[in-house]
DOLUMDREN-205525 format. One record per residue: x negated, y, z negated of N, C-alpha, C in turn. Coordinates in steps of 0.1 Angstrom, whole numbers, plus 2048, in hexadecimal, padded with zeros to 3 digits. Layout:
<rs>
XYZXYZXYZ/...
</rs>
This chain:
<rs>
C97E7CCA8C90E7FC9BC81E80C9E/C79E8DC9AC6CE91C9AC63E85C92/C56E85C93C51E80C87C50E87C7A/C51E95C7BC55E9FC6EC63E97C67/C6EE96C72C7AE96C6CC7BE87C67/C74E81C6EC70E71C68C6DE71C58/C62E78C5AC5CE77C4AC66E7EC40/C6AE85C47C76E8FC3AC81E86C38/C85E7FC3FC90E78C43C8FE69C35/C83E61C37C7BE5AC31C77E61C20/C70E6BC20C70E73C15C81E74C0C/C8AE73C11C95E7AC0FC9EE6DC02/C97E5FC04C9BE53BFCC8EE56BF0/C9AE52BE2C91E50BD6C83E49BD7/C79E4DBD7C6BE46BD5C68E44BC6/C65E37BBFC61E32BB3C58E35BB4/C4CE35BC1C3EE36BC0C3BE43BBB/C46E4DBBAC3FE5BBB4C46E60BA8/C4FE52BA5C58E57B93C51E4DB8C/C51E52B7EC48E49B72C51E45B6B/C5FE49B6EC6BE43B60C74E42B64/C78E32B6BC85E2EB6EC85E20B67/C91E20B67C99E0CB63C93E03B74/C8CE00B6EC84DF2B7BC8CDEBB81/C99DE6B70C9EDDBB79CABDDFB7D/CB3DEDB7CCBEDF1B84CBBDFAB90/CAFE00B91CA8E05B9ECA7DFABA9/C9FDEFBA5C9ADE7BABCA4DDBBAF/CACDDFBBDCB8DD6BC1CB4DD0BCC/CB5DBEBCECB6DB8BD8CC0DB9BE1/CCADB9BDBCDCDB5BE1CD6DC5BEC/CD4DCFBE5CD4DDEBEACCADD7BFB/CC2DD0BF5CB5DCFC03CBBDC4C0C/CC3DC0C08CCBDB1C0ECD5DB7C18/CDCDBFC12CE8DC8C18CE3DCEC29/CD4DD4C24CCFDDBC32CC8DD4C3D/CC9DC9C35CBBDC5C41CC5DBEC46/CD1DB8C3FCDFDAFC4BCE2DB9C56/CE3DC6C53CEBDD0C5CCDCDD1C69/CD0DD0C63CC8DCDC6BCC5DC0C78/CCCDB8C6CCCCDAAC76CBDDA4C73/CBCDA5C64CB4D9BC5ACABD9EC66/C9FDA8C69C94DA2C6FC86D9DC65/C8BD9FC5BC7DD9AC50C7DD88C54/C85D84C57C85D75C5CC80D72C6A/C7DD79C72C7AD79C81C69D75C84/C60D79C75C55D75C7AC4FD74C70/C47D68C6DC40D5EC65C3CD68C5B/C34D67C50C34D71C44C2AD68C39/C25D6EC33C1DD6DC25C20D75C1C/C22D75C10C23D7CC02C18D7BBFB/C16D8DBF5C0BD8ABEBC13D93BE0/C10D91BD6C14D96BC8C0BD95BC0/C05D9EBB4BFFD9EBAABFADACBA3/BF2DAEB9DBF0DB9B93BE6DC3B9A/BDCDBDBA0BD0DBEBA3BCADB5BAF/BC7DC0BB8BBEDB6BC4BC6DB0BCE/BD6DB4BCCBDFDB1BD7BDFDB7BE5/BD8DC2BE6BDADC8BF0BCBDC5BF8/BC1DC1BF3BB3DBCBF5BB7DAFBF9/BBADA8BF4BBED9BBF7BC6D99C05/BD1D9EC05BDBDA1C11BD2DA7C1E/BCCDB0C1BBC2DB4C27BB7DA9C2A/BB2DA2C22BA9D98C2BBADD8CC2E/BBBD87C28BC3D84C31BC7D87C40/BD0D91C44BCED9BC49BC5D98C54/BB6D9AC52BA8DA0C57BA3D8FC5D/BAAD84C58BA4D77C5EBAED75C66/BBCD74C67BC4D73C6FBC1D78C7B/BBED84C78BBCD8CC88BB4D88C8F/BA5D80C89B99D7CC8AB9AD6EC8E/BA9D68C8DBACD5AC95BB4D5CCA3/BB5D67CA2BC0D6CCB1BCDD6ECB0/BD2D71CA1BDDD75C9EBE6D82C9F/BF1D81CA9BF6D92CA2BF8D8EC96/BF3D9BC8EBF3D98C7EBF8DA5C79/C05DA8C71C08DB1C6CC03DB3C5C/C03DBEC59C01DC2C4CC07DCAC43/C11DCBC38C17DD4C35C12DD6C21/C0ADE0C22C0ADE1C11C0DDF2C0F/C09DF3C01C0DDFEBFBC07DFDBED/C05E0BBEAC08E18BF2BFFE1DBFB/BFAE29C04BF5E29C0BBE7E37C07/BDFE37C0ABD7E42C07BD8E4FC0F/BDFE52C19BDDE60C23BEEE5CC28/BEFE56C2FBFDE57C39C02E4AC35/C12E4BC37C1BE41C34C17E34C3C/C13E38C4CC0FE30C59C05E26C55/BFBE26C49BF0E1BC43BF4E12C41/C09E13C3BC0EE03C38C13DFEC3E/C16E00C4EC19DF5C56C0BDF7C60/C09DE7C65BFDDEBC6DBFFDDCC74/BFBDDAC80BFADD2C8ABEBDCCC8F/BE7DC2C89BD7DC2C8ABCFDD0C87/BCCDD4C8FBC2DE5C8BBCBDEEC8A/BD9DF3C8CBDCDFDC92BE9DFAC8A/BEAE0DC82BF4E0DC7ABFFE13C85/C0EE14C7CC1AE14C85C18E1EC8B/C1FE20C98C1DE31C9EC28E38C98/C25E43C9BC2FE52C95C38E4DCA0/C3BE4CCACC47E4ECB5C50E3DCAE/C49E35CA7C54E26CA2C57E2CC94/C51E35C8AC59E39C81C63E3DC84/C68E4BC8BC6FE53C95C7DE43C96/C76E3FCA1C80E34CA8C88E2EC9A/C7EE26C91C88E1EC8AC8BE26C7C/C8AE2DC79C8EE38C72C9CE3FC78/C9FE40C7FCADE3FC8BCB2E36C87/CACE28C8BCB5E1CC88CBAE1DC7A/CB1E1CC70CB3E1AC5ECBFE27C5F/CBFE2EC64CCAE3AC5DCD6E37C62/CD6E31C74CE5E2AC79CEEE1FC6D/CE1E17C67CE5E0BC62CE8E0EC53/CE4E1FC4ECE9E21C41CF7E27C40/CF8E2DC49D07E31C4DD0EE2AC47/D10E19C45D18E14C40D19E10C2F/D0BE18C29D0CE1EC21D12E2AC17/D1CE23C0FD21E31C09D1DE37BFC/D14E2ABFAD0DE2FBE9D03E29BE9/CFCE29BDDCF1E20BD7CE9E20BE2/CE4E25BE8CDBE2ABF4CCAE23BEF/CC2E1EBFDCBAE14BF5CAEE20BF2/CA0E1FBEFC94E28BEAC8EE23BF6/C84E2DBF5C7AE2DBFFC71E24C01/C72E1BBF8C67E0DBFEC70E08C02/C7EE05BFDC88DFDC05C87DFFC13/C8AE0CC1AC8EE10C24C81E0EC2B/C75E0FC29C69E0CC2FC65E00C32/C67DF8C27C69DE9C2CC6FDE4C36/C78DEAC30C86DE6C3CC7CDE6C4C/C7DDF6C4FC71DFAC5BC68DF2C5E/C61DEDC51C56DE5C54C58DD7C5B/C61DCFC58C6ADC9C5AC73DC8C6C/C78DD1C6DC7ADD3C7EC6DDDBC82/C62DDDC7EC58DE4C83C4FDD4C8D/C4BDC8C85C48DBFC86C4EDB4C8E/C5CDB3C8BC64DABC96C64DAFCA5/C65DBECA1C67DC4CB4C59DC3CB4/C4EDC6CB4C42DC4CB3C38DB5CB6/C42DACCB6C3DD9FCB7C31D98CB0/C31D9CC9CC2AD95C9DC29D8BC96/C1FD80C9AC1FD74C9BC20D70C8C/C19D7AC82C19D76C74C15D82C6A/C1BD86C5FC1BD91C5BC18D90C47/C0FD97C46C07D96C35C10DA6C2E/C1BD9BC21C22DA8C1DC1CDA9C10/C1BDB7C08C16DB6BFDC1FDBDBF4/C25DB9BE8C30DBDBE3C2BDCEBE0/C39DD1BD9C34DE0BD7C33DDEBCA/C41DDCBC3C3ADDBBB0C3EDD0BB0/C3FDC6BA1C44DBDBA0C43DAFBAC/C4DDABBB1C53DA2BB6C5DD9DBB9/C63D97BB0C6FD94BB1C7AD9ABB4/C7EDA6BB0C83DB3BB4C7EDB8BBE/C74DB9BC7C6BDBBBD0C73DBEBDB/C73DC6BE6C79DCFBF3C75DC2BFB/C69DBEBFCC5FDB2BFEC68DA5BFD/C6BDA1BF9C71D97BEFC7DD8CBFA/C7DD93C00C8BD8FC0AC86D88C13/C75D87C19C6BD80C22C6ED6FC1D/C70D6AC29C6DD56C26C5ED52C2B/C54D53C1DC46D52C23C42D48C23/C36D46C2CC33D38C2EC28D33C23/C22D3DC19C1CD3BC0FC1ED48C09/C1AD47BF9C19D52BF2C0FD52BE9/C0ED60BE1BFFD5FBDCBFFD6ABD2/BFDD66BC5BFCD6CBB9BEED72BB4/BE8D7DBB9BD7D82BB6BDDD87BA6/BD1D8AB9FBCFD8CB91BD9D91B88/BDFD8CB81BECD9BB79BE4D9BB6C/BE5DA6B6ABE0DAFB5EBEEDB7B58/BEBDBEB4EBEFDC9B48BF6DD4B50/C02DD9B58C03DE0B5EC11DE3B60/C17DEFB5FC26DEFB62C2DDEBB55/C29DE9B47C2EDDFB3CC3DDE6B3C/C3FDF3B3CC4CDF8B3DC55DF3B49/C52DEFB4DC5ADEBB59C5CDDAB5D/C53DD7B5EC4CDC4B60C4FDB9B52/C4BDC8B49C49DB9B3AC3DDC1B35/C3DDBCB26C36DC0B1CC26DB1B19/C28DAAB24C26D9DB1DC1ED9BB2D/C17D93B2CC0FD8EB38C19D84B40/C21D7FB38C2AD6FB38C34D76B44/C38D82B3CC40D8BB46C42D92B52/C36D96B4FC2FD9AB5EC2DD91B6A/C27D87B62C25D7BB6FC37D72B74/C3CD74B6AC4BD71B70C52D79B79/C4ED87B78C55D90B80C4BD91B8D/C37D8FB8EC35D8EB9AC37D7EB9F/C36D74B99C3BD65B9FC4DD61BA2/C52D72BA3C5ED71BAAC5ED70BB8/C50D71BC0C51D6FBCFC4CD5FBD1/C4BD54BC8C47D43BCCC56D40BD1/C59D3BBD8C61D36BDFC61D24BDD/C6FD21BDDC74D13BDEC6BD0DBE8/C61D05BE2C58CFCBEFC51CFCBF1/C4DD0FBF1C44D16BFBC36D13BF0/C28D15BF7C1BD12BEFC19D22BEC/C10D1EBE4C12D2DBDDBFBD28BD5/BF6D37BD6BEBD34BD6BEAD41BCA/BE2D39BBFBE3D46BB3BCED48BB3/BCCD57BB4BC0D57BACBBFD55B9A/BB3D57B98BB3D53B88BBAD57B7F/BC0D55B75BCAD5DB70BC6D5BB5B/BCAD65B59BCDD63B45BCFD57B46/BD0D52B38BDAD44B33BE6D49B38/BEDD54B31BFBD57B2EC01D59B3D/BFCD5DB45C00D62B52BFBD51B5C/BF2D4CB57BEFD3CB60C00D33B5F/C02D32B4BC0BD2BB4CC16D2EB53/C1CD3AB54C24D3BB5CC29D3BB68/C1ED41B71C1CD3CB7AC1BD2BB81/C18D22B79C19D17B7CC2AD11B78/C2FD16B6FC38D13B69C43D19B7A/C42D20B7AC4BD28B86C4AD1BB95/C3AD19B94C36D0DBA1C40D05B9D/C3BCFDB94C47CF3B8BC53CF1B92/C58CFCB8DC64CFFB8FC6DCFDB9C/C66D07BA2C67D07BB2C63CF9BBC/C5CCEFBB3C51CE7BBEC4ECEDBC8/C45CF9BC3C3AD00BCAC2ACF6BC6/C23CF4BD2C19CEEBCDC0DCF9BCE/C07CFDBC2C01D04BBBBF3CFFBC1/BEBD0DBC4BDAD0ABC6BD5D16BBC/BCED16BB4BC6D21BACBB9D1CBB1/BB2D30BB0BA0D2FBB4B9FD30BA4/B97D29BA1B8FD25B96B91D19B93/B9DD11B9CB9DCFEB97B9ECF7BA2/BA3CFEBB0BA3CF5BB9B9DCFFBC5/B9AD0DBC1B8FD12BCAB88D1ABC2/B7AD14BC1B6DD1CBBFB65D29BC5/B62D32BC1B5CD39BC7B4ED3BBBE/B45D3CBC3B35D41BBDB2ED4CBC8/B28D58BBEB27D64BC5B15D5FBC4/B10D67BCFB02D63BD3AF8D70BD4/B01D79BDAAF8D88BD6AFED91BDC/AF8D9CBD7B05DA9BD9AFEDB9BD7/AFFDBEBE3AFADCDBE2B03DD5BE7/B00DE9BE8B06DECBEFB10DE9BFA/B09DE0C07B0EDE0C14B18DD9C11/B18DCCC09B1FDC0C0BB18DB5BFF/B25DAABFEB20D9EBF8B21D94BFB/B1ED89BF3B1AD78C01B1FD6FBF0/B25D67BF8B2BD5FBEDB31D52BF7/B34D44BECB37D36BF1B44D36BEC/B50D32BF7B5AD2DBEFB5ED1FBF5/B62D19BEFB63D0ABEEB72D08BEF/B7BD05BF6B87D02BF7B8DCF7BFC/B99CF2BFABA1CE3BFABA0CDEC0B/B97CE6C13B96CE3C22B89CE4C22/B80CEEC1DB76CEAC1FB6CCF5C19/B5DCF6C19B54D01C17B51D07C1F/B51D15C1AB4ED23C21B43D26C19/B38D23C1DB29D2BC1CB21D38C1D/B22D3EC17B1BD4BC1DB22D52C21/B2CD54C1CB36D61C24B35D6CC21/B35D74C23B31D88C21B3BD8DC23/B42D97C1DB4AD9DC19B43DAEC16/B4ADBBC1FB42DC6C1AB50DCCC0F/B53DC7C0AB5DDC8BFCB55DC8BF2/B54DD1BEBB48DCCBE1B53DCCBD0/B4CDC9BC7B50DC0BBFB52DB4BB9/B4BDABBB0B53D9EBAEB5FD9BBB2/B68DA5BAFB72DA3BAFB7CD9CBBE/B72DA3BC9B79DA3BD6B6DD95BD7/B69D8DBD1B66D7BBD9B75D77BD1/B78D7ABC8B84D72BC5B8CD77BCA/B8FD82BD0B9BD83BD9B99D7EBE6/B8BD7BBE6B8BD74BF7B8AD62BF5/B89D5EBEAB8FD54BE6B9CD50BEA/BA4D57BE7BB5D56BDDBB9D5CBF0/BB3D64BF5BB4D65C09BB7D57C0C/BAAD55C0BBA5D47C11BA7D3AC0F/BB1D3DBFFBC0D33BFCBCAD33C04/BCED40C09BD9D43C10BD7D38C1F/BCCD3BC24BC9D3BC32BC7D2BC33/BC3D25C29BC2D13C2EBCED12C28/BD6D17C1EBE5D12C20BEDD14C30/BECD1EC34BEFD23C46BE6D14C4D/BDDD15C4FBD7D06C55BDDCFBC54/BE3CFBC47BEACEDC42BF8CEDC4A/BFACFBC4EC08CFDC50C06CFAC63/BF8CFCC66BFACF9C76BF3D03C7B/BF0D10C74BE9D19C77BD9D19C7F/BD8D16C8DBC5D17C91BC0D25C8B/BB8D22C7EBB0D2BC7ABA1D24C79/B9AD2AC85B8BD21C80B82D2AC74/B7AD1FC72B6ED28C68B67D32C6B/B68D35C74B5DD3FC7BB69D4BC7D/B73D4BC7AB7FD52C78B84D58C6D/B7ED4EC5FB7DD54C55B73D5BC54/B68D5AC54B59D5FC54B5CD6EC5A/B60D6DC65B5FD7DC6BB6DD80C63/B74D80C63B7ED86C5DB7AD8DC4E/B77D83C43B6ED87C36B69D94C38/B5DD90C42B50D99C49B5ADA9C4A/B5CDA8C54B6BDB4C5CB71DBAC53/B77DB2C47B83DB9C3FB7FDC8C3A/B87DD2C3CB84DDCC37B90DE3C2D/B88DEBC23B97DEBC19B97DF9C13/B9BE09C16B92E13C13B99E14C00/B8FE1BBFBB97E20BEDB98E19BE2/B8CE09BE7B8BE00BDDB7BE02BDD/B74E02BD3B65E03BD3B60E08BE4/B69E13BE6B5EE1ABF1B54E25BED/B49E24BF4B41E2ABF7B3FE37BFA/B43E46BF9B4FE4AC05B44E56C08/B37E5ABFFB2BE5BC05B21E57BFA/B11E5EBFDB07E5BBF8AFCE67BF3/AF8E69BEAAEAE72BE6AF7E82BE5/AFDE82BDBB01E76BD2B07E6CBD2/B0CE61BCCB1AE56BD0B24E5DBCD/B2AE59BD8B3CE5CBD1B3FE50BD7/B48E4ABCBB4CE3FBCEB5DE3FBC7/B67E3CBD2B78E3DBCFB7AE2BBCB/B84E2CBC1B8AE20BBFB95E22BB7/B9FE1ABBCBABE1BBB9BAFE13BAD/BA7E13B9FBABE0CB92BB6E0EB8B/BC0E09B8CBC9E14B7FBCCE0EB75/BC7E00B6FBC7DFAB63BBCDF8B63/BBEDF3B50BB0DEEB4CBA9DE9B4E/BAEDD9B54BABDCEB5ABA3DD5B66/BA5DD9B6DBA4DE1B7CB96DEBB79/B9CDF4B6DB90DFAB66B80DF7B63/B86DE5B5CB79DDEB5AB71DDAB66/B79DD4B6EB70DCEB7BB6CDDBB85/B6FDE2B82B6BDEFB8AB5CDF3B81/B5CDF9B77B4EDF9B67B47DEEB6C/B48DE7B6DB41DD5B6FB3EDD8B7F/B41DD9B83B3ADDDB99B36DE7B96/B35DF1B8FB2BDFFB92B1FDF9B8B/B20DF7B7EB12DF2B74B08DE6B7A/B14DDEB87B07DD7B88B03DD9B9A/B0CDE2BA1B05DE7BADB00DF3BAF/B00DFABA8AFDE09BABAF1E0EBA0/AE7E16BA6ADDE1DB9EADEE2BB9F/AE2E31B94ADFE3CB95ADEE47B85/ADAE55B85AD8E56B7AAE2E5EB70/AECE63B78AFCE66B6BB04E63B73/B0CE5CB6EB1DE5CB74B29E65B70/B2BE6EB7CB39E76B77B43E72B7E/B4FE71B74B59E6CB73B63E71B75/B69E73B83B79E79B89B84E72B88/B8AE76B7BB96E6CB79BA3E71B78/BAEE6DB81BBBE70B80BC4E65B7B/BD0E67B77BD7E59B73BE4E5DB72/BF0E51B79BF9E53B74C01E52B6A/C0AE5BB63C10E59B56C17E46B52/C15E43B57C1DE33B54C13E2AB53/C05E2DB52BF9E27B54BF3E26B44/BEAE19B47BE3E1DB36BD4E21B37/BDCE2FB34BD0E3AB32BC7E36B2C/BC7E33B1EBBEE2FB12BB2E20B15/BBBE16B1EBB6E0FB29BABE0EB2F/BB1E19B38BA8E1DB43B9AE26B3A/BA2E2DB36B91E37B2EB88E2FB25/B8FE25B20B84E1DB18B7CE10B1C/B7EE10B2BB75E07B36B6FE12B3B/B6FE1DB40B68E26B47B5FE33B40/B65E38B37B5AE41B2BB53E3CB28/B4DE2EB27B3FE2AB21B36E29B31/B39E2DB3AB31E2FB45B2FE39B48/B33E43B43B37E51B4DB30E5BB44/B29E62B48B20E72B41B2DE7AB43/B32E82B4AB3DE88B4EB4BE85B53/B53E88B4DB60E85B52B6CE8DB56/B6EE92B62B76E9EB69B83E99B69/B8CE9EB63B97E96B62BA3EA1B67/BA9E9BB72BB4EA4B7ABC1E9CB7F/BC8EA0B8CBD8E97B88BD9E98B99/BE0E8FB99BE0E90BAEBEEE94BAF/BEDE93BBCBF9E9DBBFC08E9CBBF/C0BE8BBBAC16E89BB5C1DE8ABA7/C21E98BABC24E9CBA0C31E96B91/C34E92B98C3FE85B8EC34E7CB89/C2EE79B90C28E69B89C1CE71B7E/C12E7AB88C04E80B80C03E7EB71/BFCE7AB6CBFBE83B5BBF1E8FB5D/BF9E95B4EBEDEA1B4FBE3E9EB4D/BD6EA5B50BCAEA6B48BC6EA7B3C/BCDEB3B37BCFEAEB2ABD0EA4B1F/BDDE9EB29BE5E93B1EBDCE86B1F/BD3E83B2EBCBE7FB2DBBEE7EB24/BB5E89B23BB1E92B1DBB1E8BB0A/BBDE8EB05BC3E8DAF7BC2E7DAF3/BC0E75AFDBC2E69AFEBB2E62AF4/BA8E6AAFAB9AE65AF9B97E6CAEA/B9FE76AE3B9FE7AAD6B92E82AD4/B89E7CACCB7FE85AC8B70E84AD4/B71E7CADBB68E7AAE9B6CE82AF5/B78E88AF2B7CE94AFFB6DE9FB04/B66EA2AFAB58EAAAFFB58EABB0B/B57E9EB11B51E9EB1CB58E9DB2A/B62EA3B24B6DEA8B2CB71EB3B34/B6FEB1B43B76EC1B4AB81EBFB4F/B89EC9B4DB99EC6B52B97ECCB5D/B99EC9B66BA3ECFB73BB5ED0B79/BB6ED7B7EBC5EDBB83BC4ED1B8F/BBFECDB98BBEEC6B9FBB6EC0BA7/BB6EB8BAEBACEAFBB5BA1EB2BBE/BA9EBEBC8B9DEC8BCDB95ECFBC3/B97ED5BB9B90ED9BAEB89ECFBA6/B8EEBFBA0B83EBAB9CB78EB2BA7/B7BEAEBB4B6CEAEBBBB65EB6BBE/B6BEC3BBFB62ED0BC3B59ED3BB1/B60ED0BA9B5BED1B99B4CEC5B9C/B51EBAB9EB47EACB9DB3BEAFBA7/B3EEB5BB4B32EB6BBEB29EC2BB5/B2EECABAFB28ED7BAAB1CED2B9F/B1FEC2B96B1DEBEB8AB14EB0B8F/B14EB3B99B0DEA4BA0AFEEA5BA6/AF7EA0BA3AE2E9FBA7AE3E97BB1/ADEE92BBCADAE8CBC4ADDE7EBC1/AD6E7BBB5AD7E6DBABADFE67BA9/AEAE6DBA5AF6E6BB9FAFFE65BA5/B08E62BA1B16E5DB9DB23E60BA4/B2EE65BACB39E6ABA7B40E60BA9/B4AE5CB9FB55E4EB9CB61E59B9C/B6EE54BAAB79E58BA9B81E4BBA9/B8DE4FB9EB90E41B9BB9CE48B91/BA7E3DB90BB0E3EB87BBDE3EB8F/BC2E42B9BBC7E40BA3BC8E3DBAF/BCBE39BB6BCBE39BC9BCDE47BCB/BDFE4ABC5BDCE55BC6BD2E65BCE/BCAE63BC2BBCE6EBBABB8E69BC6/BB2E5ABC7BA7E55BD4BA8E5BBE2/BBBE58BE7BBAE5BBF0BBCE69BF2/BBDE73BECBBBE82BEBBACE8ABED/BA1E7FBE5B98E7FBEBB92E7FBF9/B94E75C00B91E6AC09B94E77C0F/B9FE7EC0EBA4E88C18B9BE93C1E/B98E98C0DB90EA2C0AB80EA3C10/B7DE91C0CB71E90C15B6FE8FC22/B77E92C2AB7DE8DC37B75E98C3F/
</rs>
């Protein structure tokens, strides 16, 4: 098998990541993920593991995880999603994503072991997991940060015995699918706390806290939240980077720098650095100076990047409101400049109305186009129709190459360009700018 015929091969299982309208909970089969990874010979159990689940900031969080492990002398695997250019971003071994000749290899294997499949065939996170999963065992490594794909509980993910888990922020997201209700959401991502296992939550709603503790409860999971049993206080913050104290149940981290920019990413490096003295507790040698470069190191593309300057363009992967806000909130208080135009794509299952009503009170222009997944995209339009009688300031594009080439056309030196509304859109960009 080629790496062409890999990816076709791979391509060939139902992907959710590119449909906006299915039943969550008859798509989304354990027994189906249970079935393949026996015929595998269960390697998801072969090497130590972490869980992250949540709304927002899971995949940030998971990488500076990730980014300190390696930084104590760990093989440290990493598996999130979705990915911005190549499939190969979501498995990665310390620095270095899977090679094209082990897709090939265990893509061979997954099809021998489907054979004894005659129906109900699993989807393409299933089958990647799976990969990811013997990618890591033959691979040897020592300890591996998984980051769910939706949900939880239901989760491809889900089948891992982790030595801790970790719930970053749930918001508003997926309500067709997860729950209508915050209560609901956080039950379907606090389907990865485990009987025993410590489980470390960043700040959460009321509605989404109680539950989550209720689930510890339940489980005698013993529960750490940042904002009661770890503190963080931010100290200052520019372009390059920012410097913040976090205070945790082992000890204080002073001065730590982080080139993540955002409020948002000290509390994901918080709710990390919950993870990581749970690992300590568990036996793990991680010194302080291990955290510190790791923080420092972590790199995360398509979240408040930079991606150039004179003008800014700056990509971020917001797709809820919540996401929306803290993204409006890091531009207004790190960036100067004198109009912001706004490249915005979104998927149909998203709250449009959301998102535009965190980000149109920042924005002089708004170029509004659809990325290249064409199942999930909304139109521009329908986007568009959303904003009612504030549409003016609206240019539609057919597509992504057309609204950056639209935005560089519409852009001063001074200025602004904000791409945002999907990973997606971002990483189509990222391409473009390439």
């Amino acid at each position: 098998m080629t790496y062409k015929e890999a990816g076709q091969y791979l391509d060939s299982f139902i992907n959710y990541e590119k449909k906006d309208k299915y039943d969550y909970k008859t798509s989304f089969k354990l027994d189906r993920m249970k079935r393949l990874c026996a015929i595998l010979g269960n390697p998801q159990h072969a090497v130590k593991s972490i869980h992250i689940a949540g709304t927002k900031g899971k995949g940030s969080t998971s990488a500076i995880i990730h980014s300190i492990l390696k930084e104590a002398g760990y093989r440290t695997g990493l598996y999130t999603s979705p990915h911005l250019s190549s499939f190969r971003e979501r498995i990665r071994i310390d620095d270095s994503m899977i090679a094209e000749d082990d897709i090939c290899r265990l893509s061979e294997k997954i099809k021998t072991a489907l054979e004894n499949f005659k129906d109900d065939l699993p989807s393409f996170f299933e089958v990647y997991t799976a990969l990811a999963f013997l990618y890591f065992k033959e691979n040897k490594a020592d300890i591996v940060v998984y980051e769910t794909g939706l949900g939880g509980r239901l989760d491809a993910t889900n089948l891992i015995s982790p030595l801790v888990t970790a719930i970053t922020p749930i918001s508003y997201d997926h309500t067709d699918k997860l729950g209508a209700s915050l209560k609901e959401i956080a039950s379907e991502k606090g389907g990865i706390i485990k009987e025993g296992i410590a489980c470390v939550s960043a700040p959460q709603e009321i509605e989404a806290c109680l539950e989550i503790e209720r689930i510890c409860r339940e489980k005698k999971s013993h529960l750490t939240m940042v904002g009661r049993d770890i503190m963080v206080k931010i100290k200052s913050a520019n372009l390059e980077k920012q410097s913040f104290d976090v205070v945790g149940a082992l000890g204080k981290y002073s001065e730590l720098e982080t080139k993540l920019l955002g409020a948002h990413q000290a509390i994901n490096t918080a709710t990390a650095i919950g993870v990581v003295e749970s690992l300590r507790s568990a036996g793990f040698a991680i010194p302080d100076e291990a955290i510190r470069r790791g923080v420092l190191n972590c790199k995360w593309p398509g979240r408040l990047e930079i991606a150039a300057r004179h003008p800014f363009i700056v990509l971020d992967g917001a797709q809820n409101r919540a996401s929306a806000n803290a993204l409006a909130s890091a531009i207004k208080e790190l960036f100067v400049y004198k109009k912001l135009i706004l490249v915005l794509g979104i998927s149909k299952d998203k709250d449009i109305k959301g998102i535009l009503e965190e980000l149109m009170p920042i924005s002089q222009t708004i170029i509004v186009t659809k990325s290249n997944v064409v199942n999930r995209a909304c139109e521009p339009k329908d986007i568009a129709e959303v904003t009612g009688s504030k549409k003016g300031r609206m240019i539609l594009t057919k597509n992504v190459p057309e609204a950056i080439s639209r935005a560089k056309e519409l852009a001063d030196k001074e200025d602004l360009i904000l791409v945002t509304g999907s990973l997606f859109v971002v990483g189509e960009v990222r391409e473009i700018l390439k």
